[in-house]
Legacy VTK file of the C-alpha trace (Angstrom):
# vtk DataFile Version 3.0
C-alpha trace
ASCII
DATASET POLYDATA
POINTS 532 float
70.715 141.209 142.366
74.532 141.020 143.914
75.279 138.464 140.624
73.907 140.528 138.099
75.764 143.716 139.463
79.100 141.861 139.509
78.115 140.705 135.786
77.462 144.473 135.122
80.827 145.994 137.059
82.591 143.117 134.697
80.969 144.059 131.920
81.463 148.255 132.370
84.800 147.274 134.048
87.178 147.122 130.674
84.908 149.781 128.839
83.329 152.499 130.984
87.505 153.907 132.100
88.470 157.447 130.204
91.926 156.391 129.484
93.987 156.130 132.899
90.504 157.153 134.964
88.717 154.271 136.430
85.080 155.188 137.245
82.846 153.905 140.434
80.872 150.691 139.875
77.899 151.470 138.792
75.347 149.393 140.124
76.872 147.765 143.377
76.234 149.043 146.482
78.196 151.915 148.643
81.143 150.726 150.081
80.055 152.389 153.558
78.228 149.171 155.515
75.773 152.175 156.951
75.456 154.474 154.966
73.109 158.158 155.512
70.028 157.300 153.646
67.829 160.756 153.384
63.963 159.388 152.572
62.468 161.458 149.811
60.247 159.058 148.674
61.656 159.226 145.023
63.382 156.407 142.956
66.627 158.360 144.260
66.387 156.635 147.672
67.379 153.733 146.219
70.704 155.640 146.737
72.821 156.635 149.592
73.204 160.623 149.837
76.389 160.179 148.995
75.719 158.798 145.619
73.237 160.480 144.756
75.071 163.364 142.550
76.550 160.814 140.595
73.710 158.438 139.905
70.496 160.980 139.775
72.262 164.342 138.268
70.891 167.616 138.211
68.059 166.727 135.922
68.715 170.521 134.727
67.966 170.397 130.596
70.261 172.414 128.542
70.061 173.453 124.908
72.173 174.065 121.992
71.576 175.048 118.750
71.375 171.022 117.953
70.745 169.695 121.082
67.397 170.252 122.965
67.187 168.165 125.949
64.097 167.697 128.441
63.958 166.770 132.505
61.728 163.747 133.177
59.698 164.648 136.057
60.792 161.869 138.795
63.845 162.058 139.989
66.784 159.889 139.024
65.142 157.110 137.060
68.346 156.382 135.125
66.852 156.401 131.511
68.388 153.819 129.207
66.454 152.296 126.095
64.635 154.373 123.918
62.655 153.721 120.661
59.963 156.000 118.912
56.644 154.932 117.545
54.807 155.210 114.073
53.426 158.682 115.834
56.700 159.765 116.841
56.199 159.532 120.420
59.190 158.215 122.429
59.671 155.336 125.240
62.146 155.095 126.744
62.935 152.671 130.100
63.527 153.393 133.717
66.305 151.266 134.909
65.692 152.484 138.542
62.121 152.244 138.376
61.231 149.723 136.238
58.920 151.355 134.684
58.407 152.041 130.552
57.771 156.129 129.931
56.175 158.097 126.856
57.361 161.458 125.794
54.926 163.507 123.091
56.883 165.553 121.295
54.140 167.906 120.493
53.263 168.644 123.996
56.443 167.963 125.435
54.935 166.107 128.415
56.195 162.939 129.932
54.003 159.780 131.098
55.292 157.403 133.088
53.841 153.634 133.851
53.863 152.344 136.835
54.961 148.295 136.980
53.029 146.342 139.373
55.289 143.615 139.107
58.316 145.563 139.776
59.787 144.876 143.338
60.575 147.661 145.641
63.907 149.027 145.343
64.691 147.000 141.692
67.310 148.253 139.557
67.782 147.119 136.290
70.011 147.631 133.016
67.266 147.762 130.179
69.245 147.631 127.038
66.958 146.766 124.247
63.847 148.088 123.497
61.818 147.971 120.567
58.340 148.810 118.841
56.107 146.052 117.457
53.016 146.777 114.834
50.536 145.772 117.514
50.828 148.752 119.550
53.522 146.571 122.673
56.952 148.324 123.630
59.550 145.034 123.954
62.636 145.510 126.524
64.993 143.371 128.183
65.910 143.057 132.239
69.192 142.050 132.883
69.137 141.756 136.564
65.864 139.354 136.742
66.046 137.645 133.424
63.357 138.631 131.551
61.604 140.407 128.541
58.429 142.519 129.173
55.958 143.628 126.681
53.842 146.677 127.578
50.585 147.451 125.651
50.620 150.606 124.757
47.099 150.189 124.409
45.719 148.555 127.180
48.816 150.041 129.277
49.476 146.471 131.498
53.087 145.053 131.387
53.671 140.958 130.523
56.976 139.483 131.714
58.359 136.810 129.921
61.115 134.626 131.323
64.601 134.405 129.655
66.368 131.213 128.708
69.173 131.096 131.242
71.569 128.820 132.783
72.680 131.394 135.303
74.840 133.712 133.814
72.855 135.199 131.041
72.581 139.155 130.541
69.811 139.824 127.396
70.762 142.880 126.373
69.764 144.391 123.347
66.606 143.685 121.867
65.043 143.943 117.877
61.222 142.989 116.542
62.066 141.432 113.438
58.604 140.362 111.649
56.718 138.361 114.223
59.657 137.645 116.077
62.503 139.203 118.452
65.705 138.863 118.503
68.175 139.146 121.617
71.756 138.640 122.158
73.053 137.011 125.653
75.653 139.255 126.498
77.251 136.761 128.865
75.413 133.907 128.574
77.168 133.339 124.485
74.019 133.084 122.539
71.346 134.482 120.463
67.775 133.824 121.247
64.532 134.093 119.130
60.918 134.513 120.229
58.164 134.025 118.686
55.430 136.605 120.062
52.792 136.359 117.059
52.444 132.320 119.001
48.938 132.002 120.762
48.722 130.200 124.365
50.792 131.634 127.458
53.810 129.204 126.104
56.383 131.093 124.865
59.052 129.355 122.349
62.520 130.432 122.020
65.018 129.325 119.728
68.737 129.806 120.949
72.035 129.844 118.851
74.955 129.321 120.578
77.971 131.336 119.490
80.760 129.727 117.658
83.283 131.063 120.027
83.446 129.539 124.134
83.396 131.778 126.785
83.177 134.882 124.794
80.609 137.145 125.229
78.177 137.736 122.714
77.436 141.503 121.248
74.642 143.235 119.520
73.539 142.492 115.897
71.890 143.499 112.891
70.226 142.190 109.907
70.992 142.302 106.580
68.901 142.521 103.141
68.569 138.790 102.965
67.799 137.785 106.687
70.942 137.140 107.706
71.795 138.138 111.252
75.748 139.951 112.129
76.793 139.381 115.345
80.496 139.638 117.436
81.864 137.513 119.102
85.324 138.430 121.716
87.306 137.888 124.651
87.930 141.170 126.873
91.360 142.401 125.132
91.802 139.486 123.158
89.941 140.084 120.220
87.449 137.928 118.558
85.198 137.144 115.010
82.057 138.494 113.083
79.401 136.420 112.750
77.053 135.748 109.846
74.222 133.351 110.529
71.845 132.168 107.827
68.539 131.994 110.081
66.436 131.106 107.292
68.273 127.801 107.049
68.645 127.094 110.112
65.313 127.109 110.871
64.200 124.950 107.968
66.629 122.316 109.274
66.001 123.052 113.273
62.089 123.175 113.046
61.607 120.554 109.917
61.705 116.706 111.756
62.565 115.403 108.571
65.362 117.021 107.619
68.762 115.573 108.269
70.530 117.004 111.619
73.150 119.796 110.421
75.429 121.312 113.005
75.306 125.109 113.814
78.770 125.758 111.741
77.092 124.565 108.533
74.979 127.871 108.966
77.277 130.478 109.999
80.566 132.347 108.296
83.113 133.831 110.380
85.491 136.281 109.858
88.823 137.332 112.304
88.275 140.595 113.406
90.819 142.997 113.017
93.199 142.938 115.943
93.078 146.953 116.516
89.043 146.144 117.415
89.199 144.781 120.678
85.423 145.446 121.912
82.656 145.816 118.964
79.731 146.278 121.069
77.306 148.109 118.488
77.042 147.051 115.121
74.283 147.891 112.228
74.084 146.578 108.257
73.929 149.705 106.346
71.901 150.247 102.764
74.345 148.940 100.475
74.967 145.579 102.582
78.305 146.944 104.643
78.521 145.707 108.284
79.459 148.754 110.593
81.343 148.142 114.002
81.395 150.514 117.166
84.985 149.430 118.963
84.180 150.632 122.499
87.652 150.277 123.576
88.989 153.359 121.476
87.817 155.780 119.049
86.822 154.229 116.665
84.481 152.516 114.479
84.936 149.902 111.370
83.593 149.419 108.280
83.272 145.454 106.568
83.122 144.757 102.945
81.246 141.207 102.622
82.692 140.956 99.560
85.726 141.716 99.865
86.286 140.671 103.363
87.725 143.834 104.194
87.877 146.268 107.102
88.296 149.317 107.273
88.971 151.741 110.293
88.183 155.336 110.557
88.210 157.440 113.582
86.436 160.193 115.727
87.790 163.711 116.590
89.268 163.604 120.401
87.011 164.581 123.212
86.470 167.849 124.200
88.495 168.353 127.407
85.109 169.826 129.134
84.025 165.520 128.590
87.002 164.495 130.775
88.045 167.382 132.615
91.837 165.973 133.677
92.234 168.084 136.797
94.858 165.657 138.055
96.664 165.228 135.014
96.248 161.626 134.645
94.319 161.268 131.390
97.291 160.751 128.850
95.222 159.800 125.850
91.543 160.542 125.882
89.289 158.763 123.399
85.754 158.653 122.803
84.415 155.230 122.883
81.835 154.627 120.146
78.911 152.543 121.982
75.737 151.714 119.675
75.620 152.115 116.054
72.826 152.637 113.934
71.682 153.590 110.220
69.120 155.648 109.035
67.085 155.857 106.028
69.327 158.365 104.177
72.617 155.872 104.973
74.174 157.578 107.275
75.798 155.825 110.593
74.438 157.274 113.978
76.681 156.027 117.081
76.968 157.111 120.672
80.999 158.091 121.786
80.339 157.715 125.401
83.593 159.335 126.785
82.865 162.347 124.460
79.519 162.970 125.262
78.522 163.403 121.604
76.072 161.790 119.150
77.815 160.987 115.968
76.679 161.216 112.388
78.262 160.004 109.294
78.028 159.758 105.595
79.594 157.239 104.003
79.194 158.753 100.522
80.514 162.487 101.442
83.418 160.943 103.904
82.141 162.965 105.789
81.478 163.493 110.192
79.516 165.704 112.300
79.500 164.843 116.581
77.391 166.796 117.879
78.067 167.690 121.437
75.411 167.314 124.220
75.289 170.365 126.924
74.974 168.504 130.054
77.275 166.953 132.091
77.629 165.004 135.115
80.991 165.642 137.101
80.991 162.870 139.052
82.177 160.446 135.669
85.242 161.933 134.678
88.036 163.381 136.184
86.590 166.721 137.400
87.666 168.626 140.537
84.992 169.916 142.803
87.214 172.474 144.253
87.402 174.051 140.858
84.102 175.916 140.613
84.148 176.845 137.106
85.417 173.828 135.533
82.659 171.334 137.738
80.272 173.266 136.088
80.678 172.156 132.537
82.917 168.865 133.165
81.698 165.182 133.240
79.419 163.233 131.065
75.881 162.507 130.873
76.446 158.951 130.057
74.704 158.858 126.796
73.770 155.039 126.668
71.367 154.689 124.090
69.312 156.588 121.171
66.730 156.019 118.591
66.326 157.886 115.045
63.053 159.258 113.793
63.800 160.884 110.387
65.966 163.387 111.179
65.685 163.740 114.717
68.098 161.723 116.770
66.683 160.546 120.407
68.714 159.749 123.001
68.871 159.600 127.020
71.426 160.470 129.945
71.702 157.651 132.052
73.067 160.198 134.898
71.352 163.159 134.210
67.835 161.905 134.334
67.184 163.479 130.819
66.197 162.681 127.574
67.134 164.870 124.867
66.853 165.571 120.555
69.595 165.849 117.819
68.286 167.827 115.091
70.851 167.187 112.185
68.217 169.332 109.751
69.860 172.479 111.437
72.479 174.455 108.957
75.677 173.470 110.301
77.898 176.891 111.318
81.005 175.631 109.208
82.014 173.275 106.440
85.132 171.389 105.636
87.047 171.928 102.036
89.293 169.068 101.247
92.390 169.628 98.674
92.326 166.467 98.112
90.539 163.508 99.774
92.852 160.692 98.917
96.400 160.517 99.313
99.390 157.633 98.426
102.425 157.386 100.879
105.222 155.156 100.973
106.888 154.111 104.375
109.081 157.609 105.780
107.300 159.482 103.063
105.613 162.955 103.727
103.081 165.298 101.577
101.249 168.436 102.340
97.493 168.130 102.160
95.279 171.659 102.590
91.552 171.974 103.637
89.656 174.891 104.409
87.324 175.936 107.369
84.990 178.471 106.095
81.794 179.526 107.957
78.278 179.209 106.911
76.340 181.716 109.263
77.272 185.311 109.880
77.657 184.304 113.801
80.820 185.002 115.023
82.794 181.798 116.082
85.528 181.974 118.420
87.887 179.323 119.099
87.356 176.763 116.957
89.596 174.314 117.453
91.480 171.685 114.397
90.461 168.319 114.394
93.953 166.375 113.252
92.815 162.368 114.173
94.793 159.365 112.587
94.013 155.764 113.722
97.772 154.217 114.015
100.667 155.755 115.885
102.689 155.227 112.412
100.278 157.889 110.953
101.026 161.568 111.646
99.349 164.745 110.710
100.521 168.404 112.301
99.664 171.438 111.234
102.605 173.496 109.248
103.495 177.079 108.058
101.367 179.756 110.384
98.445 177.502 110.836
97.439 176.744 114.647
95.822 174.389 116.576
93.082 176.696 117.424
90.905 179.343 114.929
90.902 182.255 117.364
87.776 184.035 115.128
86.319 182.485 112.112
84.625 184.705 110.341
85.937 184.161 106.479
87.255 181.138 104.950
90.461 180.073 106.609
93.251 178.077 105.154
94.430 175.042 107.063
97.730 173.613 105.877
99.005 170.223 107.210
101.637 167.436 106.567
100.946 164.126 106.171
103.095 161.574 107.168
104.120 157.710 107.788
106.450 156.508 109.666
109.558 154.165 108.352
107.733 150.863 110.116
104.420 152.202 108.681
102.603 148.792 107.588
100.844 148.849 103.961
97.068 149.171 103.248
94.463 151.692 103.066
93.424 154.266 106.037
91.473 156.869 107.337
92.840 160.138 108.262
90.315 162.367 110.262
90.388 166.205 108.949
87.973 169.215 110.607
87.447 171.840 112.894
84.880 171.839 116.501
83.636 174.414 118.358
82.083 174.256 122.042
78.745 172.544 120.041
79.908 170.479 117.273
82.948 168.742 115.880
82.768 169.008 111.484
85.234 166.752 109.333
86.119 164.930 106.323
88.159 161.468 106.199
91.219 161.477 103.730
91.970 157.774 102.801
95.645 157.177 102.830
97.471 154.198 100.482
100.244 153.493 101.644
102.381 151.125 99.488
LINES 1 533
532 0 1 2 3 4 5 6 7 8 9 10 11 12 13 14 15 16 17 18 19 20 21 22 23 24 25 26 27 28 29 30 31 32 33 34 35 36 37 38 39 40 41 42 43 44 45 46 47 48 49 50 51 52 53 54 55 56 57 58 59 60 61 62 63 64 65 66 67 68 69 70 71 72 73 74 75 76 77 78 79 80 81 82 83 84 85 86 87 88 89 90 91 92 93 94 95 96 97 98 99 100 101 102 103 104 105 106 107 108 109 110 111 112 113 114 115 116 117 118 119 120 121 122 123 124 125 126 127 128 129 130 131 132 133 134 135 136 137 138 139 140 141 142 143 144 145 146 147 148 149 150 151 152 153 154 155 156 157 158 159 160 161 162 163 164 165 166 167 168 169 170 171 172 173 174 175 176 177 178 179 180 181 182 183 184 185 186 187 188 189 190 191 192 193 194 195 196 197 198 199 200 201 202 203 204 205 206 207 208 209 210 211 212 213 214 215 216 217 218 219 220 221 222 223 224 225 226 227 228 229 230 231 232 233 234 235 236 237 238 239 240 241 242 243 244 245 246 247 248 249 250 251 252 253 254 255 256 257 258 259 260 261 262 263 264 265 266 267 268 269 270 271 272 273 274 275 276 277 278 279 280 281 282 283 284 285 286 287 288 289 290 291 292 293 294 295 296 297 298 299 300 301 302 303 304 305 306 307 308 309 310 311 312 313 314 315 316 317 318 319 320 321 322 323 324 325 326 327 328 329 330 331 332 333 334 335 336 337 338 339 340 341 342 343 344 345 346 347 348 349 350 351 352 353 354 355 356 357 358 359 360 361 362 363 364 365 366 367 368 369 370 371 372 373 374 375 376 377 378 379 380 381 382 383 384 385 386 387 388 389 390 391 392 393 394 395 396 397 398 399 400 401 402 403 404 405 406 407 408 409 410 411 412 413 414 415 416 417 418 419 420 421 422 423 424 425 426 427 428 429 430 431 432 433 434 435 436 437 438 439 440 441 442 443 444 445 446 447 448 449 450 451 452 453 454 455 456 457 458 459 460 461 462 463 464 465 466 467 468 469 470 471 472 473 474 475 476 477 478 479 480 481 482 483 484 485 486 487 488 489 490 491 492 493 494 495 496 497 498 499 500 501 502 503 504 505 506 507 508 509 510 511 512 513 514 515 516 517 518 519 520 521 522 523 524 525 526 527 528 529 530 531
């Protein structure tokens, strides 16, 4: 258990820091050799008392007018992966438990399975889970090297060994016809079951990744069966991956075919060197590759046919998600985590620092983060002596979610919560672009206009600008009498803005982040910027 939580604290080490903040390990133990142990007999003993605000929460569910969350019964069972089902119930795992849970949306009542094979005191980081047609819930175990299957129907859990030479992590996890498919975080590879296979032997089939002693990221399928992975080096960058499977395996699992090495089945492509650590990443409807850099805020769009990326940008945290009592956090950003798409095309991703789930549209340009209520102080840079700021400071470390139509699930690793994005709500505000393309040339600036105007007769106060660029040779400011802050919206309310880019600016084509947020939800439009 010691080696996987070093693997972890490496791991979280270079991408769970707000900017200038460095956050507690999370799963090694106190630093105190004896520390006060209080017996509850709850999953939170496996805790010392003095941990046990930061790792268990409050488990107090707050609401917004987008955000509903709900308190699972036991106390601090750090929920992680979470799928639905064809009924729309939701699992979710237990990573200080070990156990898989069911939440019915209709009743709103939790169920959660006890694992007899669990040992006492086991913690775990589940990242993948996923749904199969026969009725099992699929999810991986980092610290014991495994993937269990639990029959939803017959309710018993199965645990399959991993392939591992010692210093493999699966992580996420994705039924793919009558197979699954898991990336090795650390151990470089992707690995393939077979689970429709009869017998208690269980055949995997693992690629290693083009790149040595990378680590290897999460990644999706596209229209013709072709898996997109990462590849990179903490801070050093690193490729995409595309791997024909479906030739591979006719070679690989044919005896008479002639022996091909892996490279004659895979493309790769340099990532750009402003995405340092592409942990999620999702093919979307029309065949584009999406990237969630976890390192920043942003996320990246690829162009198979063109071989092109392009990077676009979140709004900045709210300062409620990092608090900076002591002044230290310079530059805040939101770190996108997973990244999904759902059936409409729109990209769903986590920003972990912000506390938000994300949703975009590709086709409108357009973004709505929606912020989530609660929020554990202990993860950002929140003072206790405060009092008014503790309570709504911190994040709930939103580490996974799942879409069902147009609900958005999600859990809060620290808060002991799970907790519902409904993006069929009216949104209070929209965004009016004057334009939503512009052409600059290097030391050139142009005035660009949008418009805030409010949908609802609810009176908004404060509503904030959203003004985000993704390179420091990229400026937007607000001109004329326009402010950073709306003090009341209640008509339609002219924003006016310059443009700029700097004399070093390099040429190409970018994304310029334009909007307004209030205390629940961040609205804006991207402006793509030439510049020649």
């Amino acid at each position: 258990m010691k080696k996987k939580g070093l693997l972890v604290v490496l791991f979280f080490g270079g991408i769970m820091v707000t900017s200038g903040f460095g956050l507690q390990s999370m799963m090694l133990p106190a630093e105190n050799d004896n520390p006060e142990i209080t017996i509850t007999g709850t999953p939170a003993d496996n805790f010392p008392d003095e941990q046990r605000a930061q790792f268990c929460g409050s488990s107090n569910a707050k609401s917004t007018n987008y955000v509903r969350e709900f308190s699972i019964p036991t106390l601090c069972t750090n929920p992680l992966a979470i799928v639905t089902d064809y009924d729309g119930n939701v699992w979710f795992t237990q990573t200080n438990t070990g156990k898989i849970a069911k939440f019915d949306p209709i009743t709103e009542k939790f169920t959660e399975y006890d694992n007899p094979s669990w040992p006492k005191g086991g913690r775990s980081m589940m990242w993948g889970i996923d749904y199969s047609p026969d009725g099992s819930v699929w999810f991986t175990d980092e610290a014991y090297d495994s993937v269990w299957k639990f029959s939803t129907i017959t309710e018993k859990y199965d645990r399959l060994s991993f392939p591992s030479d010692g210093n493999s992590l699966p992580q996420r996890l994705q039924v793919d016809g009558s197979q699954i498919i898991i990336n090795d975080f650390t151990g470089n590879k992707l690995t393939f079951l077979d689970f429709a296979q009869s017998g208690d032997d269980v055949n995997y089939l693992s690629i290693p990744s083009p790149i040595d002693d990378s680590v290897t990221a999460d990644f999706a399928i596209d229209g013709n069966d072709n898996v997109w992975f990462t590849n990179w080096l903490f801070q050093q960058g690193g490729v995409l991956v595309k791997f024909d499977q479906n030739a591979y395996r006719n070679i690989a699992e044919n005896p008479d075919e002639k022996f091909q090495p892996l490279l004659d089945f895979i493309e790769v492509y340099e990532l750009p060197r402003e995405l340092l650590t592409p942990n999620g990443s999702v093919v979307s409807n029309d065949g584009t590759i999406w990237l969630a850099d976890t390192t920043s805020s942003s996320f990246f769009s690829f162009d198979p046919l063109t071989e092109q990326f392009i990077q676009y940008v979140t709004a900045d945290p709210m300062l409620s998600a990092y608090g900076n009592q002591t002044g230290i956090v310079k530059s805040p950003i939101s770190r996108p985590y997973w990244i999904e798409s759902d059936d409409a095309g729109r990209i769903i991703f986590n920003s972990q620092t912000a506390n938000n789930i994300s949703v975009m549209d590709p086709t409108s340009q357009s973004l709505v983060e929606y912020h989530v209520p609660s929020k554990n102080p202990h993860w950002a840079d929140c003072d206790p002596g405060t009092g008014v700021m503790l309570n709504d400071c911190g994040l709930a470390q939103i580490f996974d979610f799942t879409i069902d139509g147009e609900k958005i699930w999600f859990t809060e690793w620290v808060e002991n919560n799970i907790g519902v994005v409904d993006t069929s709500v009216p949104l209070p505000f929209e965004i009016q672009l004057d334009a939503d393309t512009l052409i600059l040339t290097p030391g050139e600036t142009k005035n660009l206009n949008f418009i805030v105007s409010p949908n609802s007769q609810k009176d908004m106060f404060n509503i904030s600008l959203v003004l985000s660029t993704t390179h420091e040779f990229l400026n937007v400011n607000p001109v004329d009498n326009s402010k950073s802050i709306i003090a009341y919206l209640d008509a339609p309310n002219p924003i006016h803005t310059t443009i700029s880019a700097s004399e070093d600016a390099i040429p190409g084509t970018y994304k310029i982040l334009l909007g307004a947020q209030s205390s629940d939800v961040a609205i804006s439009k991207f402006v793509t910027v030439t510049i020649e």
